[in-house]
N, C-alpha and C positions, 0 to 999 in steps of 0.2 A: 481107739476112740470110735465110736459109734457113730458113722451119719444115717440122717435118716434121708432116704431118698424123696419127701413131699420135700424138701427144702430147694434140691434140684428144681425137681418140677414145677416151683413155684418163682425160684429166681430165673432159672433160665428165661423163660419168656418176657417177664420184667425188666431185666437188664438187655435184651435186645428190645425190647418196646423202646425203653428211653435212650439206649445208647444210639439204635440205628434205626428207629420207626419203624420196625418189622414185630407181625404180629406173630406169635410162635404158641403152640398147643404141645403137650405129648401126644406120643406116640403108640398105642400098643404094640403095634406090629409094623416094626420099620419098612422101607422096600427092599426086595432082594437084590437091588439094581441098581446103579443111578446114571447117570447120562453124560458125567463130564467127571476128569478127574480127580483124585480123592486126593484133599489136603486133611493135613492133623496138626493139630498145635496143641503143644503141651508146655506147662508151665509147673514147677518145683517148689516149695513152700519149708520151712524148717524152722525151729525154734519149740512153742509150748506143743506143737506136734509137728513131723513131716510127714509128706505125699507130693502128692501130682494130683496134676489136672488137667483131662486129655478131653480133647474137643475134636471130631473125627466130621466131614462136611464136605461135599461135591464144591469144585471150584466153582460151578455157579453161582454156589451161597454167598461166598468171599465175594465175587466181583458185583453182587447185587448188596448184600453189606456194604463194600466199600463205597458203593454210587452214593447210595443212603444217604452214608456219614459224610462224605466228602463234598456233596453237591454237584456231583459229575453222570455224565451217563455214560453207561455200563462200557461203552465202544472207545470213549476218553483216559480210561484208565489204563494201566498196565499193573502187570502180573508182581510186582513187588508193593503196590500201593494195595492192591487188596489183600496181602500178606501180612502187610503191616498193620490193616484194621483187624482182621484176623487173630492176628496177636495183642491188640490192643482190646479187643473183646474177651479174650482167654484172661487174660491182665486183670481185668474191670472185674470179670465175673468169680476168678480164684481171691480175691480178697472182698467179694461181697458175701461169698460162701464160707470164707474163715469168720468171718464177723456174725455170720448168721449160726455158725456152727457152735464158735468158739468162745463167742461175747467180743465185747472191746479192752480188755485187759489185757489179753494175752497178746505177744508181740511174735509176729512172723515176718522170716526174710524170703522175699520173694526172688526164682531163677529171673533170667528173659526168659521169654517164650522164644518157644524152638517150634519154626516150621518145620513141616517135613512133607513132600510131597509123595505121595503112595501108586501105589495101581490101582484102576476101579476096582479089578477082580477083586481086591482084598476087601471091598464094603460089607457081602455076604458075611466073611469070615467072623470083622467085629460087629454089625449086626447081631448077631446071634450070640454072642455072650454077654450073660446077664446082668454084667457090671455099667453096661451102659444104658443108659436111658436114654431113648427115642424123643424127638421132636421132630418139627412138622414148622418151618418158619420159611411162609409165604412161599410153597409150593415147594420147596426146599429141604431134604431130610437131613438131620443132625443127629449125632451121637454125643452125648457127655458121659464122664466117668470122673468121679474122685475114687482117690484112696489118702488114708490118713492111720499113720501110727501116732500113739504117744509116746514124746522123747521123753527117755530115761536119764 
């Protein structure tokens, strides 16, 4: 199945505008770096097609997402409540992107989302492959990637 990647670039910002009041742009050319470190949340999808959907982001994003949506400041939180919006945002955004992709007919089962905490060093690495598309939300670099087969 075919995505087209404006769909990405058009929802990601959108669904972090209204989900957490952050304003998000692509990307062309992500950082080679980032400053704190690297969460990934991925979420699994199955039925009129499967895939993933991997969301790759400096923990500062999460704990400035989490402040957002929660009403807390950033020092109030802890490290599993901005994991949880995190996932809650992968959540929201893998079945805005089936609907936008897919229509409303078709019916998908959605995983949980799976945290996973990384090493900076590895930001370079997915950086730079082409699968993911760059944003830029509120000083903040972010990766997205779908894939999608169609179930036979």
């Amino acid at each position: 199945m075919q995505i087209n990647s404006e769909i990405l670039v058009r929802l990601v910002p959108e669904i972090l505008e209204k989900s957490a009041m952050m304003l998000a742009e692509p990307l062309r050319d992500p950082p080679l770096s980032i400053d704190s470190p690297l969460i990934e949340a991925q979420i699994s999808f199955s039925g009129h097609a499967n895939g993933d959907l991997t969301l790759l982001c400096p923990e500062s994003f999460c704990l400035l997402a989490a402040a957002s949506m929660l009403g807390l400041d950033e020092d109030e939180l802890v490290q599993a409540q901005a994991e949880d919006v995190l996932a809650e945002l992968t959540n929201v955004l893998c079945g805005q992107l089936l609907t936008a992709i897919a229509g409303t007919t078709p019916v998908f089962k959605l995983s949980m989302p799976n945290i996973l905490r990384r090493e900076d060093f590895e930001w370079p690495t997915f950086a730079a492959l082409p699968e993911f598309i760059a944003f830029e939300a509120e000083g903040h670099p972010l990766l997205v990637k779908i894939t999608m087969q169609e179930s036979v």
